[in-house]
N, C-alpha and C positions, 0 to 999 in steps of 0.2 A: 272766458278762459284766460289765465295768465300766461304769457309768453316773455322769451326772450326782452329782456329792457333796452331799447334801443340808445338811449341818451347818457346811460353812466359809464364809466371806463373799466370797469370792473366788476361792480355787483351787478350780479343781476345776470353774466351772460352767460349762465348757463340755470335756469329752473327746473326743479323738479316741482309738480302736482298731485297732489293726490284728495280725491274729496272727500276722504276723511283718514284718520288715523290716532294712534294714542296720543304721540307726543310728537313734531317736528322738531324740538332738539334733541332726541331720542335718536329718531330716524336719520337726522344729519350726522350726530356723535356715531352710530354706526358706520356709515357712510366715509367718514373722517377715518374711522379707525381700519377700515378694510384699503383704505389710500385711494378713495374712487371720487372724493370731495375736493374740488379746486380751490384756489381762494375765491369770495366772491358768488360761490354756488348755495344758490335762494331753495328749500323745502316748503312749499303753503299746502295750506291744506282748507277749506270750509267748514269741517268738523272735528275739531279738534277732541277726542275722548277723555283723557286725562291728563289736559297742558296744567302745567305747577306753573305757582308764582315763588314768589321770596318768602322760606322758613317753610317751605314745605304746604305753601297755603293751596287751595284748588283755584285754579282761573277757573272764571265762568265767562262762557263765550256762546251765545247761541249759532247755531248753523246758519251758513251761508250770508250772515248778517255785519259780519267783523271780520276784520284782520287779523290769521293766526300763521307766522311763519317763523322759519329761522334763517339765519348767511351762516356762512363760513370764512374767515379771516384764518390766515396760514401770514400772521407777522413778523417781518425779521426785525432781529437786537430789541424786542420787547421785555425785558428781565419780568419777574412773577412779581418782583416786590412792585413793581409800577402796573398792574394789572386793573387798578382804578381807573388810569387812562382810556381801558376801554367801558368802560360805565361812562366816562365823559363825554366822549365823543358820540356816542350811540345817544343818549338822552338829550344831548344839545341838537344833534342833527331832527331829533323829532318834534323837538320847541321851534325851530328853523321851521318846518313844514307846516305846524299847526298856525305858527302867529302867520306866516306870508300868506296858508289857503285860506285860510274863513277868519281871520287876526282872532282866534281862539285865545285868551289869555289862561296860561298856562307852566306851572313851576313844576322844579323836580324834585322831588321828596324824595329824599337820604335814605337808599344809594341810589335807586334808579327807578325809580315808577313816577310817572307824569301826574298831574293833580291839573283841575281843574275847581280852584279855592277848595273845599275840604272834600272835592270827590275824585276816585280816581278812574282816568281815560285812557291809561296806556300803562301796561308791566312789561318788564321786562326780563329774562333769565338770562346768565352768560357761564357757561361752561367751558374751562380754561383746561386744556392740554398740555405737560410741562415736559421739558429734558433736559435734566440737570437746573438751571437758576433761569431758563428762557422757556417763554411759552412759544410752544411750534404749533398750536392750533386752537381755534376760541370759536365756541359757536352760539352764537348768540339771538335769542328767542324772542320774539316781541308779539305782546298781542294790543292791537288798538279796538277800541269799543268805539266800531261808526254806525250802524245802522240800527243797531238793536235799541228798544224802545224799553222797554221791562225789566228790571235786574232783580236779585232776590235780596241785593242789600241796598242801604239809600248809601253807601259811599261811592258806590260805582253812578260812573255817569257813560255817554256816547258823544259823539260828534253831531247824532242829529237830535236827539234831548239839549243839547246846547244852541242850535242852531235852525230847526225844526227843517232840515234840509233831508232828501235821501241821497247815498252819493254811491258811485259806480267803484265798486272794489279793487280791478284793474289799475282804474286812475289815481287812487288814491297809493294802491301800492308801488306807483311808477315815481311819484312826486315824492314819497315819504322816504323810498331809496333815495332818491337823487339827492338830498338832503343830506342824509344821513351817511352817502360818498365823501361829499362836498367837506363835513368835517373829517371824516378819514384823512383824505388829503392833507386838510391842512394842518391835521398833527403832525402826518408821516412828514410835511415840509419845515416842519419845526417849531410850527404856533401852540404857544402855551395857551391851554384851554381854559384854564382854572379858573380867570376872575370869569368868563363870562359863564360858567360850572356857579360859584359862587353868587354870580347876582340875581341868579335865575332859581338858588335854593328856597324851596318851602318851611316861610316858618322863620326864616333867617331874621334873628335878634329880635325875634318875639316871644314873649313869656306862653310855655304849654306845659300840658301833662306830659311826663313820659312813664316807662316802667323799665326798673332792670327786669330782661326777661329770667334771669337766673334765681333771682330771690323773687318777683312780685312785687318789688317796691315798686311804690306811684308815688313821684314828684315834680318839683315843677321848674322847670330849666328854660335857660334861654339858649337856642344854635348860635357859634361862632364862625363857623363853619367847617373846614375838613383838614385833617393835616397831610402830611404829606405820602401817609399809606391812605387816605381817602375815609381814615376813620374820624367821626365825626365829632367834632368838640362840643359839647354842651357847659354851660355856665349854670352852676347849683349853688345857692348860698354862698355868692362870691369865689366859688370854687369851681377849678376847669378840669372836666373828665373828659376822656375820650372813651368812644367805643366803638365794637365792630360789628359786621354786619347783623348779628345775630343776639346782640349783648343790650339791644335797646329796642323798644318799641315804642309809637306814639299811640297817642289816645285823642281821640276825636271825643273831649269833654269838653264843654266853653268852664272856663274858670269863672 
């Protein structure tokens, strides 16, 4: 059973559970929006029915096998155009937990779902609340693949397919917060995230496929990395494009 988180400042002290439901940022974005969501206030759930990833894709998460929750962040002087910042700290804080627990080696593929080499172990959603040019509320989704053994696709991987370990859910969602505070903090203290954002990118200044998702095209580009809205620069035929969240997809082709 998951309970109160003893050891972080914030997250975590106040949980909701529930063993199954549609969505946890569903349920939290309600939650938010009725004014009954603290900062810091954790939604899990074990059966997640229809948790989204990025573009609308379905997360696949089997029962009781993985990590499916959201928080809630109620940030002050956060402006909307710097709203990348919370994709950085959230995705760095879960790099932090995987390399210290089991030294998992692991990058973060542009904007925010964790990779382990061409599979992925961790998505993540963030749903941003605005009033006027500041965001007054963000809730943000994560699901990690630790137990489950089976996927329906080979790009998905787990924590125990990597490490043939089975690991206790609680534990894992006590450590992966704690993490994941730890960088909170030390953005709210001032620390610029970006290079270590940056050295920890998938793919960075390596030739791949992409596709504008707009037209269809498939080309082949190198990542520069991100500019300074968190869209991501690509090098095409000696020429530097940027894009945003929804304007590019990779393709797991070997060239």
């Amino acid at each position: 059973m998951y309970k109160i988180l003893a050891n972080t400042t914030f997250l975590g002290k106040s949980v909701i559970y529930l063993p199954s439901c549609h969505s946890t940022n569903a349920y939290a974005s309600d939650l938010v929006g009725k004014g009954v969501a603290e900062n810091g206030f954790i939604v899990i759930t074990d059966h997640q029915t229809r948790g989204k990833g990025q573009q609308g894709n379905v997360w696949e998460a089997e029962p009781d096998r993985n990590l499916t929750f959201s928080f809630v962040l109620q940030p002050e002087n956060l402006p909307a155009n710097k709203q990348f910042d919370l994709n950085m700290f959230t995705t760095l804080g879960i790099l932090d937990f995987l390399k210290g627990y089991q030294n998992i080696s692991v990058k973060i593929k542009w904007p925010n779902d964790i990779y382990y080499h061409n599979q992925k172990i961790c998505g993540i959603l963030i749903a941003n609340m605005v009033s006027g040019k500041m965001i007054t509320d963000s809730v943000i989704g994560i699901g990690l693949n630790v137990n489950q053994r089976i996927f329906s696709v080979p790009e998905a991987v787990s924590m125990y397919m990597i490490t043939g370990r089975e690991y206790k859910l609680p534990v894992i969602l006590e450590g992966l917060v704690l993490c994941i505070e730890k960088r909170i903090l030390q953005y709210l203290k001032g620390g610029d995230l970006r290079a270590d954002y940056l050295n920890n990118l998938f793919g960075l200044n390596e030739k791949r496929k992409f596709m504008r998702v707009k037209t269809g095209e498939v080309f082949i580009g190198q990542i520069k990395g991100i500019d300074q809205a968190g869209r991501l620069r690509v090098v095409e035929n000696n020429v530097e494009h940027t894009f945003d969240f929804q304007e590019i997809k990779f393709l797991n082709i070997d060239l």
